[in-house]
N, C-alpha and C positions, 0 to 999 in steps of 0.2 A: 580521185586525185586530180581530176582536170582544175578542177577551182584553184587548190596548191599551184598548179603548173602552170595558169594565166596569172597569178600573182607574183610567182617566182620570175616569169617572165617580164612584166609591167615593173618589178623591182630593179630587175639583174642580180636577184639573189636565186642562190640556189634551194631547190623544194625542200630539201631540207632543212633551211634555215626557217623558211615561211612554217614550216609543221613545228617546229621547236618553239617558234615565236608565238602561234595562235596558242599553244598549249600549254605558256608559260613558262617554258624550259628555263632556269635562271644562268644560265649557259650563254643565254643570246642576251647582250648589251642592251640600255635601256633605250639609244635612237633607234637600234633595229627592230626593236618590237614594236614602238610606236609607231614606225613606216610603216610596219607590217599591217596595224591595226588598223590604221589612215588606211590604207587603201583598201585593207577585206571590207570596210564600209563600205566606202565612196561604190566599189563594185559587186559591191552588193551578194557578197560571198557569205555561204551560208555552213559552216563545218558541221561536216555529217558525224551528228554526235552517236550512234551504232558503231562506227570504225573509232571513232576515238577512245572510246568506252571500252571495245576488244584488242586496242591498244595499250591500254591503262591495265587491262585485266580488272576492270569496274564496271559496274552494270547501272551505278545510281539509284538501286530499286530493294525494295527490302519486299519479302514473302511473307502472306499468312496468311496459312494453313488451317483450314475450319472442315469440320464435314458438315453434312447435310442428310438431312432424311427430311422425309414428307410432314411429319409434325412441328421441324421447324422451319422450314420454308414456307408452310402455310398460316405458322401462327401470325397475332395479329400484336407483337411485341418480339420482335426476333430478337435477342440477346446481343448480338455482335455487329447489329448497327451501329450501337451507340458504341461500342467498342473502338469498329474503325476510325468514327467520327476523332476521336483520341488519341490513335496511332497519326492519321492523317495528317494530325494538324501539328504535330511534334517531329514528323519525317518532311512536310513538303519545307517547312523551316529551314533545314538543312539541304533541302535540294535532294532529298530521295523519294522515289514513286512508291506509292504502296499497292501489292499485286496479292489480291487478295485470290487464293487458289483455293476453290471449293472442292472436296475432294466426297464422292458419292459414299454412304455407309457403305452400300453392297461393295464397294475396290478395298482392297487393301492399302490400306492408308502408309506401311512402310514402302509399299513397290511404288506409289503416286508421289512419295517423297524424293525419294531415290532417284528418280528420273529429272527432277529440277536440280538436284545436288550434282547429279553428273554430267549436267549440260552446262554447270556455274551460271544458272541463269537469275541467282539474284547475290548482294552483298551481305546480306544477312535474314533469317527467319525469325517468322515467332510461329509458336504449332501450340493449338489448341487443343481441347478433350485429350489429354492426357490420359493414360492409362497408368495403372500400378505398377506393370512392368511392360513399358512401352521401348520396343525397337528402336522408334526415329532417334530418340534422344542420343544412343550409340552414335547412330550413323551420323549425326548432326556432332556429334564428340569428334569422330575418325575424320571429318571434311574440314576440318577446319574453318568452318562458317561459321562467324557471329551467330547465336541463337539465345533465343529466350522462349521460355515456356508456360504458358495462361495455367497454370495447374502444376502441381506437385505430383512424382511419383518413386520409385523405390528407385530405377534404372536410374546408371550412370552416377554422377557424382560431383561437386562443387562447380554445376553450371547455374547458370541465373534465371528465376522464375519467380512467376508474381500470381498469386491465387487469393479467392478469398479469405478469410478469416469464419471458417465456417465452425470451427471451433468456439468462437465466441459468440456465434449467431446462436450457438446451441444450446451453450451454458447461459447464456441471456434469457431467453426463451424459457430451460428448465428451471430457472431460478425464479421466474415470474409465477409459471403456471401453481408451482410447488407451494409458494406464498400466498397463491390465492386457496389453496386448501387441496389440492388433486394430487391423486399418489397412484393414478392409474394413466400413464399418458403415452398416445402411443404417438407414430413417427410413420413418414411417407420416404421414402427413396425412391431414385432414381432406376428403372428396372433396366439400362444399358449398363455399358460397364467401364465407364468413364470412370477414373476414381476419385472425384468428389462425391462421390456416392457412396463408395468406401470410406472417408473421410467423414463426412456427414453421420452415418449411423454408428460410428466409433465413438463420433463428440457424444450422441443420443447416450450409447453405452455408458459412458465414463461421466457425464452429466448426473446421471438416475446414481449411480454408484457412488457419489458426492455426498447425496442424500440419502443413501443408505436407502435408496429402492431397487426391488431385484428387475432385471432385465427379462423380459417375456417374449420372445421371438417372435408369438404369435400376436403380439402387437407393433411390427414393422411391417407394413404392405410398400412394395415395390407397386410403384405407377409411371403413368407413361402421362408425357406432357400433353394431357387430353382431360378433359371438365368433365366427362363420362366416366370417368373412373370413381370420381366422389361418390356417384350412387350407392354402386357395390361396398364400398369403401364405408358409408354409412350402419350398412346391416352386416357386413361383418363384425363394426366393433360394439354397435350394440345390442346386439341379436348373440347375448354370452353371457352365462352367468355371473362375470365378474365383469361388466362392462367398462371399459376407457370413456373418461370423462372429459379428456382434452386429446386435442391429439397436433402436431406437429407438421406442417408442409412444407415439402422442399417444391413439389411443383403449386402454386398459387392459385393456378388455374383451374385447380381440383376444388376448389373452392364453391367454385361456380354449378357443379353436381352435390358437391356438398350440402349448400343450400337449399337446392330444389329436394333434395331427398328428404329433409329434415321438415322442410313445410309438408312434404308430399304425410310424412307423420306424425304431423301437429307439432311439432317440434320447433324449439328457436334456437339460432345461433349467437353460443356466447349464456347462453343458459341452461339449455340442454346437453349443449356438445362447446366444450372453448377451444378456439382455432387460433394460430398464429402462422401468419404464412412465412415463409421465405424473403421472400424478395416482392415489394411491392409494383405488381403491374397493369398496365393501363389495362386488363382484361376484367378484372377484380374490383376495379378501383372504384364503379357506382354501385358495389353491393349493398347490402342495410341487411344489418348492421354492419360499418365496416369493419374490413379485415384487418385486424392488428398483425401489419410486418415488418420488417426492413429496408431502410432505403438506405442507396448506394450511388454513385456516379458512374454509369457505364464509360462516360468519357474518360474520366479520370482514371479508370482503368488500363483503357485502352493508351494513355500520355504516359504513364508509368511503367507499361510493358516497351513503348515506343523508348523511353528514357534508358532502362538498362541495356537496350542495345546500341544502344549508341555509344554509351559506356566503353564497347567492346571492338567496336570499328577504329580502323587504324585512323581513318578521315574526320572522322569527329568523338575520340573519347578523351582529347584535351580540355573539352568544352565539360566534359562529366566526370564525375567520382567513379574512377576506375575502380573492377574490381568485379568478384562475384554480390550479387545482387537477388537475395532471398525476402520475398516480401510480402506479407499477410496484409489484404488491405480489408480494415474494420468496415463494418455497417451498423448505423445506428437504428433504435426503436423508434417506431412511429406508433404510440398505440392507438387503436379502435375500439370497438363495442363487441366486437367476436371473440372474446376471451373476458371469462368473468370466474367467479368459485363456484366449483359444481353443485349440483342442482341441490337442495333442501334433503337430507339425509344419504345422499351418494358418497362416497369419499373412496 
């Protein structure tokens, strides 16, 4: 308050006029504010926007909530870089920080929520890895915080979230493979329990069942976002009397043991075995033959999930199409040479 009180002073106005005037108050006449502003220059007055902000009951800062484990912190394509890149650049527009809270798999991710919603320490969330029936979404209902959510789940009800369209990554995909002549294709998931992985092997289900092919559980391997997994991955599907002639990736990167397995058995990809990855990324991307996947805009994700909250903020949802905000966002095909019609009498 000292800065207030040598202004008040040098004016002859009282401190609370100077606090009403720096903050806009429209209470204070238009020469009092412009004295006020004339001289917080001239002396070079700097308001301490922490007390302003806990005066406002505003923080300027918007949350998002990611977790972490070791396989994505070390890969070499983090997903929610390009994410941020997205958010960032859609919130600093508006004058909000983005505070990106990593939260460890080993913590429980409602009690790591919890503790920033009961400190008010941002203006609005977005939370990531969603689960099927996830907690925070309640607790983010009951706080009455602005929030939006990178994923769909069963919890809660008519809040706003933006996920992929993994639905049509799936039917894309089975509708290609199916055309090229294969009636035996299997699928990769996610072996955490995020439920796009849920989501994912449903589309897989209800894909095959289009076509009137039966569903084989023993053709869905849950993997971890690791290039070692393809090995195994290889000789389980064809090391069977009814061998999978194409098979499906949610992680891409699996690709990369794929491969080496397939040479390791005289084998080629996209002749022997047809692949189609997920999401095309820079881990994948100098294979031979390349991987026919889907491309997307991580940024564009990330401007979109930033958009519906803002929607929902009292400070700026003038500027947006109010409202709940449910939003599938598509990815198109990019194809390559890893997917072709199975091999000379395989079907």
């Amino acid at each position: 308050m000292r800065g207030i009180a040598r202004l008040a002073r040098e004016l002859g106005v009282s401190t609370a006029t100077v606090s009403r005037a720096l903050n806009g108050n429209p209470n204070v006449n238009k020469a009092t504010r412009e004295k006020v502003l004339e001289a917080a220059q001239r002396l070079g007055y700097a308001a301490n926007q922490a007390a302003r902000s806990l005066a406002q009951g505003v923080t300027h800062s918007v949350g998002f909530m990611i977790e972490l484990d070791h396989e994505s912190t070390t890969s070499t394509d983090y997903f929610f870089m390009g994410v941020v890149e997205g958010m960032q650049a859609v919130l600093a527009a508006h004058g909000l920080d983005l505070l990106v809270l990593p939260c460890a798999k080993s913590q429980d991710n409602f009690t790591f929520l919890q503790r920033f919603v009961s400190r008010g320490a941002v203006d609005g969330m977005i939370l990531a890895e969603t689960r099927r029936i996830d907690r925070r979404i309640e607790l983010m209902q009951s706080s009455g915080i602005p929030f939006v959510t990178l994923g769909r789940s069963d919890s809660g009800g008519g809040y706003s979230w933006i996920d992929l369209d993994f639905e049509g990554v799936m039917a894309t995909a089975v509708d290609r493979l199916v055309g090229q002549g294969h009636r035996r294709i299997a699928v990769t998931v996610p072996s955490n329990d995020a439920n796009y992985g849920t989501i994912f092997a449903q589309a897989y289900q209800d894909s095959l069942a289009r076509h009137g092919l039966a569903f084989d559980e023993e053709l869905v391997f849950p993997t971890r976002r690791r290039e070692d997994d393809g090995g195994s991955l290889v000789d389980g599907l064809l090391d069977r009397p009814d061998p999978a002639t194409a098979i499906i990736l949610f992680y891409e990167v699996t690709a990369i043991g794929i491969y080496r397995r397939l040479a390791e058995r005289g084998l080629t990809p996209g002749r022997d075995l047809s692949i189609i990855g997920f999401r095309g990324e820079e881990s994948v991307r100098f294979l031979a033959p390349q991987v026919t996947c889907f491309h997307m805009s991580l940024p564009d994700l990330g401007t979109a999930a930033a958009r519906a909250l803002l929607a929902q903020m009292p400070l700026t949802a003038p500027a947006f199409s109010s409202g709940v905000l449910q939003r599938r966002v598509p990815l198109s095909l990019v194809p390559g040479e890893s997917d072709g019609p199975p091999a000379s009498g395989v079907r």
